[in-house]
C-alpha positions as CSV (number, residue, x, y, z in Angstrom):
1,X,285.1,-86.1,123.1
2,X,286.2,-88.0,120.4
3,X,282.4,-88.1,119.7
4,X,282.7,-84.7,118.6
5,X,285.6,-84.7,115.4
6,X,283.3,-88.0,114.0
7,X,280.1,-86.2,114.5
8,X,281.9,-82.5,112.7
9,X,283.6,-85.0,110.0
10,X,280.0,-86.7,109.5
11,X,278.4,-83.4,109.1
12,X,281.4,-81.7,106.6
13,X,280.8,-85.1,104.4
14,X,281.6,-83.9,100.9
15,X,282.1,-80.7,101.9
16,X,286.3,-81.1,103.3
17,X,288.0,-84.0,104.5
18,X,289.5,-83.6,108.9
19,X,293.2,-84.1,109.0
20,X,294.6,-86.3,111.4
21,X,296.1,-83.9,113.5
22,X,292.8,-82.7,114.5
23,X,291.6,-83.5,118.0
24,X,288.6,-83.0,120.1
25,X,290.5,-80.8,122.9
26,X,290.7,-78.4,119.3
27,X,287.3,-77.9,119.4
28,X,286.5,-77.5,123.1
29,X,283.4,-75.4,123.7
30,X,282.3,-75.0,120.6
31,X,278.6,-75.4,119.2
32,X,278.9,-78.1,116.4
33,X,276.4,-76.3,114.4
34,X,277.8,-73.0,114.5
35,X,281.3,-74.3,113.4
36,X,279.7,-76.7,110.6
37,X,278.5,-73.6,109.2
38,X,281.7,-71.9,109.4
39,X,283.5,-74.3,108.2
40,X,281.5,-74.6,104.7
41,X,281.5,-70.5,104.2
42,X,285.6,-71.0,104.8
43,X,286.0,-73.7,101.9
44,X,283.0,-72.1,99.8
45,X,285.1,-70.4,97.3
46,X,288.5,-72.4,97.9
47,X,290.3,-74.2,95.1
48,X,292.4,-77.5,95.4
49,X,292.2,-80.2,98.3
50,X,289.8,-79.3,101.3
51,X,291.1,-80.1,104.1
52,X,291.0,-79.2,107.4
53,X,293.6,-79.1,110.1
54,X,294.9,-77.4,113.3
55,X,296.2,-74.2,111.9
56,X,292.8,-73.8,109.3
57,X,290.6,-74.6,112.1
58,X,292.3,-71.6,114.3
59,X,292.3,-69.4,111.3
60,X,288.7,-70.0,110.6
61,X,288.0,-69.4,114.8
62,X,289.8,-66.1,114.9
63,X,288.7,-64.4,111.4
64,X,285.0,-65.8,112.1
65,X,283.9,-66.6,115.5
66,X,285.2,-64.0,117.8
67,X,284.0,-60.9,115.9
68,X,280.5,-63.0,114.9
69,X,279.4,-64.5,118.3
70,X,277.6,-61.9,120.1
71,X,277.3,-63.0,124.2
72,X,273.7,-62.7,125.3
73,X,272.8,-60.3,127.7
74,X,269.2,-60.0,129.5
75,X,267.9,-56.5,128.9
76,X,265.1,-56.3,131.6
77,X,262.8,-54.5,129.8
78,X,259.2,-55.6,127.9
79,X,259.0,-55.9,124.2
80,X,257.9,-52.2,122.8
81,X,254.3,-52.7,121.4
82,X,253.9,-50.6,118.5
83,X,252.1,-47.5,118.3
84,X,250.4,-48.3,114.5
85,X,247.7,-50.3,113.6
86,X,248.2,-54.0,111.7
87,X,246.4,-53.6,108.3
88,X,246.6,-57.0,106.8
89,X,244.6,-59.5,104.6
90,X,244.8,-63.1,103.8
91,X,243.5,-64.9,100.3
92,X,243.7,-68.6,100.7
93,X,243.5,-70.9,97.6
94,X,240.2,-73.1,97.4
95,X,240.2,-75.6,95.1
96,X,236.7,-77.4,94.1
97,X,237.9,-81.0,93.7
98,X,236.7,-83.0,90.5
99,X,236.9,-86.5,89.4
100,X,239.9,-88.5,88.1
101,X,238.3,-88.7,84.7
102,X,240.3,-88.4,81.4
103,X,237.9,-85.5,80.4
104,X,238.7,-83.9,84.2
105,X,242.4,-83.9,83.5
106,X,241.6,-82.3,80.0
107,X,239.7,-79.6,82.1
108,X,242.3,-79.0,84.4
109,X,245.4,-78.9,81.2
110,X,243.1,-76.3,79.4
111,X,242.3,-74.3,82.0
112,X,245.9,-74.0,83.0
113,X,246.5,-73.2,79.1
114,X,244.1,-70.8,78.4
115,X,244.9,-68.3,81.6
116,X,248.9,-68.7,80.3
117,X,247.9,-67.5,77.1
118,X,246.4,-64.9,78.1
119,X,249.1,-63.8,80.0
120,X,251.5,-64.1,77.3
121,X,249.4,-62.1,75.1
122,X,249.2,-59.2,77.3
123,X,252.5,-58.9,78.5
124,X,254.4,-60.1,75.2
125,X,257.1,-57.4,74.7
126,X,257.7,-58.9,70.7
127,X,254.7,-59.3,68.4
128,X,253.9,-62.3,66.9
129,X,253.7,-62.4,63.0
130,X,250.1,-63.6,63.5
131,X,248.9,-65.7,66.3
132,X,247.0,-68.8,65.8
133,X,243.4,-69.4,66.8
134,X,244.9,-72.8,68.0
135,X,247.7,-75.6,66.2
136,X,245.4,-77.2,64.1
137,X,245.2,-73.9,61.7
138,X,249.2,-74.3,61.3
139,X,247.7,-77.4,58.7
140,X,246.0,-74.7,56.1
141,X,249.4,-72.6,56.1
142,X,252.2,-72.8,53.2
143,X,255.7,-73.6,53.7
144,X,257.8,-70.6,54.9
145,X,255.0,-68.9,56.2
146,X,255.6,-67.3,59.1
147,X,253.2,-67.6,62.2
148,X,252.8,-67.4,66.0
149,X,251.8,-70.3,68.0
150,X,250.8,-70.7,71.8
151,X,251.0,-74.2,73.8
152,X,251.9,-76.4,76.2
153,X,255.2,-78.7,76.1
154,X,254.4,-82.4,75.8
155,X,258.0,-83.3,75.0
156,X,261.4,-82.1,74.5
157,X,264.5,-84.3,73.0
158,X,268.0,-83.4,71.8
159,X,268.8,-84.5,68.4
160,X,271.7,-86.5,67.4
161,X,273.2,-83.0,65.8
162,X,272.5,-81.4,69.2
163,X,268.9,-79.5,67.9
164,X,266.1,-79.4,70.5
165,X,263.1,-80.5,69.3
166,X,260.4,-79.8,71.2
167,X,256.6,-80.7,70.9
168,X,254.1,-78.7,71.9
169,X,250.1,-79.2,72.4
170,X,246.4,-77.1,72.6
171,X,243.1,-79.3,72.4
172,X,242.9,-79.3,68.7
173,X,246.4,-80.6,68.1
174,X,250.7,-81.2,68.2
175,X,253.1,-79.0,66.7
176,X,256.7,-80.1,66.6
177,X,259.4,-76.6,67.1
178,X,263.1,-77.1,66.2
179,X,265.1,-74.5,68.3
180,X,268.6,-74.7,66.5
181,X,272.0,-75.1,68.2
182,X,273.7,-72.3,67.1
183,X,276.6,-71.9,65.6
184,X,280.1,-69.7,65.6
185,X,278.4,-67.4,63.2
186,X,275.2,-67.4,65.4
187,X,273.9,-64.2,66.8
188,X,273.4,-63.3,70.7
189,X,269.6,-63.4,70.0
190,X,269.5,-67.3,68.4
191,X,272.1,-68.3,71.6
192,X,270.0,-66.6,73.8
193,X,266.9,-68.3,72.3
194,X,268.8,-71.8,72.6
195,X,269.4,-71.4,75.8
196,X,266.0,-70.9,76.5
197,X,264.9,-73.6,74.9
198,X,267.1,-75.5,77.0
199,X,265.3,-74.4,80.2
200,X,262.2,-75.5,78.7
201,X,260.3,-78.2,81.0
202,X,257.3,-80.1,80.5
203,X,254.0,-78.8,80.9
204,X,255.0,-75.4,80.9
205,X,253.1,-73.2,78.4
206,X,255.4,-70.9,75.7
207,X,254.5,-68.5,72.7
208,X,257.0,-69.4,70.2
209,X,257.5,-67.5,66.8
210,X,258.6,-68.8,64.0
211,X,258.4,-70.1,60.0
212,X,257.1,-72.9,58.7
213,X,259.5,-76.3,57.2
214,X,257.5,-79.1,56.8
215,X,257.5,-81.0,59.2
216,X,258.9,-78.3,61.9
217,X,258.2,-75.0,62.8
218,X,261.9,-73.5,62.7
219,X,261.7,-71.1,65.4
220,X,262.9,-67.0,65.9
221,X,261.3,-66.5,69.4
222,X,260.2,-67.8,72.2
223,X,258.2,-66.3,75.3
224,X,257.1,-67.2,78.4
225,X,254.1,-65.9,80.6
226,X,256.5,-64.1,83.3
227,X,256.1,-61.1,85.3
228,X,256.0,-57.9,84.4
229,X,259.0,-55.2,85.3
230,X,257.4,-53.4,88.2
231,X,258.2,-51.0,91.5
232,X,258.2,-52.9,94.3
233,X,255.8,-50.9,97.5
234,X,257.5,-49.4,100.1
235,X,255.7,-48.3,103.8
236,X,255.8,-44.8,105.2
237,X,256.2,-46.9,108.6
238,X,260.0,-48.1,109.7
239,X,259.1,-51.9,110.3
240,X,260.1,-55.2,108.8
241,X,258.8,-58.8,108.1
242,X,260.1,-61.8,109.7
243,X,260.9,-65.2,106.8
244,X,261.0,-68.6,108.6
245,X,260.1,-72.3,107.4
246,X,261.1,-75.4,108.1
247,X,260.7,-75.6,111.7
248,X,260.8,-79.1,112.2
249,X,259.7,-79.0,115.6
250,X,259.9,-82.5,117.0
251,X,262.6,-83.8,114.6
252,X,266.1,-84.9,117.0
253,X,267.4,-82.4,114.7
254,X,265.1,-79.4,115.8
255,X,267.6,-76.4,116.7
256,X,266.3,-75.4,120.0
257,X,269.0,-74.0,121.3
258,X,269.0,-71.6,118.1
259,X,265.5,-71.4,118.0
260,X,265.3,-69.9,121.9
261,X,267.6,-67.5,120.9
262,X,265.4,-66.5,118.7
263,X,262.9,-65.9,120.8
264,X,265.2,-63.9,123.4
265,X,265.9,-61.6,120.4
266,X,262.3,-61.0,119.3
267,X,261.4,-60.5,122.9
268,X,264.5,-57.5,123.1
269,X,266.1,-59.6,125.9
270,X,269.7,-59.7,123.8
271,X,271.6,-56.9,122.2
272,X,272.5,-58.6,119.6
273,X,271.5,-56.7,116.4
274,X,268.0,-55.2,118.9
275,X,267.2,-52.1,116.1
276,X,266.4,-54.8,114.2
277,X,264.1,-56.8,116.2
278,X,262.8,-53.8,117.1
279,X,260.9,-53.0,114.1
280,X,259.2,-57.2,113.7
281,X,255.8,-56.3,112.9
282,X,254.9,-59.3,111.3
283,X,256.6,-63.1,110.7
284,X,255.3,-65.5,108.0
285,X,256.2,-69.5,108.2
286,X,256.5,-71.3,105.3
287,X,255.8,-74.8,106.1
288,X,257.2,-78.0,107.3
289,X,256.1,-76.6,110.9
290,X,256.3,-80.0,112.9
291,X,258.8,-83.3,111.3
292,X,255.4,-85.4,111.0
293,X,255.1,-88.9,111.8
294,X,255.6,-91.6,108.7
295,X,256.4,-89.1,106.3
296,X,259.3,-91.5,105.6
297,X,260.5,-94.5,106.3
298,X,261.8,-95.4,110.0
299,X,261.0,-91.6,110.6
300,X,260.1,-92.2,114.5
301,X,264.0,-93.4,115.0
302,X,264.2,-89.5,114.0
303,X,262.0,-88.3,116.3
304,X,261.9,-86.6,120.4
305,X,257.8,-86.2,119.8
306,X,256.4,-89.3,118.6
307,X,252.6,-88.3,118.7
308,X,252.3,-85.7,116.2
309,X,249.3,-83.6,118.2
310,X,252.5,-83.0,121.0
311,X,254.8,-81.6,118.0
312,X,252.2,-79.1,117.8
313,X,251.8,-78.8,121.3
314,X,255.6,-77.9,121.5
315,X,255.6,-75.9,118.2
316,X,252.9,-73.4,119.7
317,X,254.3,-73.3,123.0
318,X,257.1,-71.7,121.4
319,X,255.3,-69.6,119.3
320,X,253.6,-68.6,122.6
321,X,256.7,-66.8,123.6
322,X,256.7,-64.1,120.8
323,X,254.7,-61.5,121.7
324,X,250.9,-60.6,120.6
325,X,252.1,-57.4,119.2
326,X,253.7,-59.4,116.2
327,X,251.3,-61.0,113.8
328,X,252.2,-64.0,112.8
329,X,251.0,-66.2,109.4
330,X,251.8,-70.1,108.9
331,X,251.4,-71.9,106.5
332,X,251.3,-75.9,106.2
333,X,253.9,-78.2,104.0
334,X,255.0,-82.0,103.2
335,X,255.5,-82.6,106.6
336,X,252.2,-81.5,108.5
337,X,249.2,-83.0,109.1
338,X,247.1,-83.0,105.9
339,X,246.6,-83.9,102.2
340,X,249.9,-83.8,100.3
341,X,248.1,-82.6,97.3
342,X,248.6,-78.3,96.4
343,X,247.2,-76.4,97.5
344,X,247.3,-77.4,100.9
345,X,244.5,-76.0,102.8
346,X,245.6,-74.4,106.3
347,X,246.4,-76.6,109.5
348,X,243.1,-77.5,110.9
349,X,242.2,-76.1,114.3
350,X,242.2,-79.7,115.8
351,X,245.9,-79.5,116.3
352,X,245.2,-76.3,118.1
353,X,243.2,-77.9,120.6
354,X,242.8,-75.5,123.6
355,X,245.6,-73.0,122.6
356,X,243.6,-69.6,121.4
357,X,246.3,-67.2,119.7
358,X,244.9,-63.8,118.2
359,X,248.1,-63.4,116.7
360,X,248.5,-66.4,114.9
361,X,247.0,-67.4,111.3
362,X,246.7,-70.2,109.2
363,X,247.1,-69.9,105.6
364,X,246.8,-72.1,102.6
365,X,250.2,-73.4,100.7
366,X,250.1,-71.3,98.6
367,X,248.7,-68.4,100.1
368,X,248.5,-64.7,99.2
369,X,249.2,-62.5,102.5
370,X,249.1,-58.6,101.8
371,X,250.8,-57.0,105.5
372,X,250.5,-52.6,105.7
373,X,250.0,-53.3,101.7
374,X,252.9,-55.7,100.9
375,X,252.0,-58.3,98.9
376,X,253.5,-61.3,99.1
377,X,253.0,-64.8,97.7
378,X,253.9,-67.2,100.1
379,X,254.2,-71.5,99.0
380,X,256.4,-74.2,101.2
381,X,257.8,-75.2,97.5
382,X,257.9,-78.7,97.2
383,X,257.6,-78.2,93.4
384,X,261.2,-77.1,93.2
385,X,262.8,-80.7,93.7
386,X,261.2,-81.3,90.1
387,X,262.5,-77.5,88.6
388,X,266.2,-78.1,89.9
389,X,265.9,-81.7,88.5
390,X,264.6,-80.5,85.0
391,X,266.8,-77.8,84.0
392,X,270.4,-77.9,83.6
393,X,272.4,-75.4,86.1
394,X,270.0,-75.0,89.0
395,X,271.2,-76.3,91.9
396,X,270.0,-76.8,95.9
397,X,272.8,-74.6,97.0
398,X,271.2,-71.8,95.4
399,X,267.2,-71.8,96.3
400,X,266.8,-68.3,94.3
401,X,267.4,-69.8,90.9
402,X,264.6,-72.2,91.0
403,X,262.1,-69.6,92.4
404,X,262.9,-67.1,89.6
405,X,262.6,-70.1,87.2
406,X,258.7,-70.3,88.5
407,X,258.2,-66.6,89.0
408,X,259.1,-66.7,84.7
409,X,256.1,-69.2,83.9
410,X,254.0,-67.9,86.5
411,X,253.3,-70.7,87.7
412,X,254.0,-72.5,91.5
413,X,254.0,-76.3,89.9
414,X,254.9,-76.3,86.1
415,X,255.9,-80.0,85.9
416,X,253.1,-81.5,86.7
417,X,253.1,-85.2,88.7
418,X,256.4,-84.7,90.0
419,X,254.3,-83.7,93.5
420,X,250.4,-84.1,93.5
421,X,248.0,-81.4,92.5
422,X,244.5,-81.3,93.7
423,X,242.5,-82.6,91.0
424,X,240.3,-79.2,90.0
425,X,238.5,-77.2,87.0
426,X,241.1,-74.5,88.0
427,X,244.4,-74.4,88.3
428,X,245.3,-72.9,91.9
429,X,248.9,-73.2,91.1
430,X,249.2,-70.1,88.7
431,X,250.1,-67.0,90.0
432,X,247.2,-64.9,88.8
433,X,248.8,-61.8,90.9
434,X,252.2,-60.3,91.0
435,X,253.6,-60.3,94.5
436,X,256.1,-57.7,95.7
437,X,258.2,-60.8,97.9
438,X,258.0,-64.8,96.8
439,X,258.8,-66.8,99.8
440,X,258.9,-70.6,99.9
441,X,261.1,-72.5,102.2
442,X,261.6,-76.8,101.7
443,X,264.9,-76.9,100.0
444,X,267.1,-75.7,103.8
445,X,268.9,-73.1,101.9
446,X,269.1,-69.5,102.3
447,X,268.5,-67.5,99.2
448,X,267.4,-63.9,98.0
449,X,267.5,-62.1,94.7
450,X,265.7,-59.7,92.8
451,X,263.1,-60.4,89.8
452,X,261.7,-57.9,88.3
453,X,260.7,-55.9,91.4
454,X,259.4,-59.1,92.7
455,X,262.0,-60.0,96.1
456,X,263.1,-63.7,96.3
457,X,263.5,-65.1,100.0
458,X,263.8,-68.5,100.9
459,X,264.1,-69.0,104.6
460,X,266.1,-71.9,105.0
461,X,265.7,-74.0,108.4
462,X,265.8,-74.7,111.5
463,X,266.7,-78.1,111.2
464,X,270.4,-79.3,111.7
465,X,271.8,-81.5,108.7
466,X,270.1,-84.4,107.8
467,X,271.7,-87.9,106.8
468,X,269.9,-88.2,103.9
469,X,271.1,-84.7,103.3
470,X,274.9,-85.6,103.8
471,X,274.0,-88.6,101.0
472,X,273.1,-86.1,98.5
473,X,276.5,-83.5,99.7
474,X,273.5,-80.9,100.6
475,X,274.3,-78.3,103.3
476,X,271.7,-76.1,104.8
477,X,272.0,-73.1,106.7
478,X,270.2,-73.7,109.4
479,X,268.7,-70.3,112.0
480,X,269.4,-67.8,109.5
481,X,266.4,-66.0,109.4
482,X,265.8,-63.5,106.5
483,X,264.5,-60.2,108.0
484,X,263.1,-57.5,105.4
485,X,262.8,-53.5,106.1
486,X,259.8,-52.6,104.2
487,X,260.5,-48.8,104.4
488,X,264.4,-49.3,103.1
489,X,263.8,-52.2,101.1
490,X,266.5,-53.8,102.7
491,X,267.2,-57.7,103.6
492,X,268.9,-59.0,105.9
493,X,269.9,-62.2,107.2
494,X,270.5,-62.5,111.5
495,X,272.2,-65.4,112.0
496,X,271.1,-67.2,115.2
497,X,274.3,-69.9,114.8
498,X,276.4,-66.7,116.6
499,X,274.8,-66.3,119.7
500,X,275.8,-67.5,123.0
501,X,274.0,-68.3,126.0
């Protein structure tokens, strides 16, 4: 038993520290998972030493656990096949591969550049002075004139006076953009624009307005492609979406215990939270369905499934078990079995082998799926790693403010080498359509908020805590799965941690 407090301290790593007076008796019949997750909602918020011991640990099982964890109870009765027809569509990305050329690369930069323009140009809500043909006209202007310019960010530095001088590029030329730190004196709109600028990364294409000081352009505005401000659609029809990535399945940390449950509740053979399940029409899966085999090093010590065609085996003999009245869209990530460059193209049907599901689709990474005219824009989002990592304030604990930082350059991958991109004439990555929901998945973390009109899910996992996880003091939520009412526009999260066989 004493197995148990090592393994709980091990998992709460950065997180709180066990006191002494802990012992495994204390947490008897308990799932390890289910009080990790506890645990870290407990201490979330709390200020001074985390620690617990004894009296927290009761605290945190009688405000929590007995109210949360529902007992399961078998409803004989068969899953209620609904009456209304599935109207969906699916739009997978192609990409026509190209060479690895300089002049291919310069293909790919100004394709990316010219679409982002012309998004900015439509949906700019200021006007530009006057917008330049490209940054080689800025040479035949005076000093002090005032001008509009439209690029892509080669470079950004802070200066030794705390300035941010950023350079920006189109095929004709550089242009080098001082954003200045503002002052006490300064007014919301220049600290807004700094912190902006601040955000900026590289590659990412801006419209920035501003006047002319040899050798800068001292700028007034700056303005991204983003999204317009839209109504999200609604359906006549009371029914709701399923969000799930990360499955893992073969990984030693695969939640099947959690993940069964799951399947219970889809199936209406649980009462826990049943109205909801109820109305599942349709389930999309972001990626990272099976753990892989060498995605990393000494991976098969990791592993239950060593052959990666069985991890598929298992992972659709699960998926088996939901019924065929729920449509169900997966789509492919850093784990699986194909090219790591985006877009991934969907699983190939080899790793179906014999199993034939009607109700089961593969989609590209990214992939457009519109469900009873939902649109929504679904990517596994390994590009995020680089977005947390290149602007100041983002974090992994908070999924949502990454994925609104992409939804704002409309764009999936703006930094570009951080993960590989298909080498094209086209840049897949750009989100040439507004979706209603933006689901990606990769990071572990549960996360929704609202852009725009546009609803941010990411799923999360179903992956217990990882050790190179507890190295970086990142805690997932694993089996929470995001469930959104299309009709009431409502999310909401069903948390398979508080179930009981």
């Amino acid at each position: 038993m004493a197995e148990v407090v090592t393994e709980l301290a091990k998992r709460l790593n950065g997180i709180a520290i066990i006191s002494s007076d802990l012992e495994a008796t204390d947490l008897n019949g308990t799932d390890i998972e289910s009080m990790t997750a506890h645990i870290v909602s407990f201490f979330k918020d709390a200020k001074g030493p985390r620690i617990l011991n004894k009296q927290i640990l009761d605290q945190i099982m009688q405000s929590h656990i007995p109210e949360a964890i529902v007992k399961e109870q078998v409803i004989q009765r068969p899953r209620i096949t609904p009456i209304t027809q599935h109207n969906f569509s699916i739009r997978n990305l192609e990409v026509k591969k190209t060479g690895a050329k300089a002049s291919d690369f310069a293909e790919y930069f100004n394709n990316r550049l010219d679409r982002l323009k012309s998004m900015i140009l439509e949906g700019r809500n200021v006007k530009f002075a006057e917008v330049l043909k490209n940054i080689e006209s800025i040479k035949q202007l005076m000093n002090g004139r005032e001008l509009g310019i439209i690029g892509m960010v080669y470079d950004k530095i802070t200066t030794k006076n705390g300035h941010i001088l950023v350079t920006i590029e189109d095929s004709t030329g550089t242009a080098k953009v001082l954003f200045l730190k503002p002052s006490k004196e300064s007014s919301k709109e220049q600290m807004r624009l700094f912190a902006d600028a601040e955000k900026l990364l590289v590659d990412e294409v801006i419209g920035v307005r501003g006047r002319i000081s040899n050798p800068f352009i001292m700028a007034n505005t700056m303005i991204r492609p983003d999204i317009p401000i839209k109504q999200r659609k609604r359906t006549e029809e009371d029914m709701a979406i399923a969000f799930m990535s990360d499955v893992h399945a073969g990984s030693k940390l695969f939640m099947e215990k959690q993940f069964r449950s799951f399947i219970k509740w889809i199936n209406l053979s649980t009462n826990y939270k049943q109205d909801l399940a109820e109305k599942v029409k349709y389930i999309v899966v972001g990626g990272d369905l099976v753990d892989g085999i060498g995605v990393y090093p000494n991976q098969e010590t990791e592993l239950t499934i060593e052959s990666i065609y069985r991890q598929y085996n298992f992972l659709f003999e699960l998926f088996a078990e939901i019924p065929e009245s729920i449509e169900i869209f997966m789509l492919p990530g850093n784990h699986d079995a194909m090219q790591r460059a985006e877009p991934q193209p969907p699983l190939a049907e080899e790793f179906l082998k014999e199993m034939k599901f009607k109700n089961i689709h593969m989609v590209s990474s990214p992939g457009y799926v519109t469900l009873d005219g939902i649109k929504i824009l679904s990517y596994h989002g390994t590009s995020l790693d680089s977005v947390i990592h290149g602007i100041k304030g983002l974090s992994y604990s908070k999924p949502e403010g990454a994925m609104l930082e992409v939804l704002k350059r409309r764009h999936l991958s703006p930094v570009y080498g951080h993960n590989p991109i298909v080498p094209s004439s086209t840049d897949q990555m750009i989100m040439d359509q507004v979706p209603d929901i933006l689901h990606m998945g990769h990071l572990h973390k549960n996360g929704s908020t609202d852009y725009h009109g546009t609803l941010i899910v990411n799923s999360g996992t179903w992956q217990a805590r990882t050790s190179y996880q507890i190295k970086l003091g990142h805690m997932p939520t694993p089996a929470v799965l995001p469930i959104y009412n299309t009709k009431t526009m409502e999310l909401f999260n069903v948390d398979f941690n508080l179930i009981n066989d």
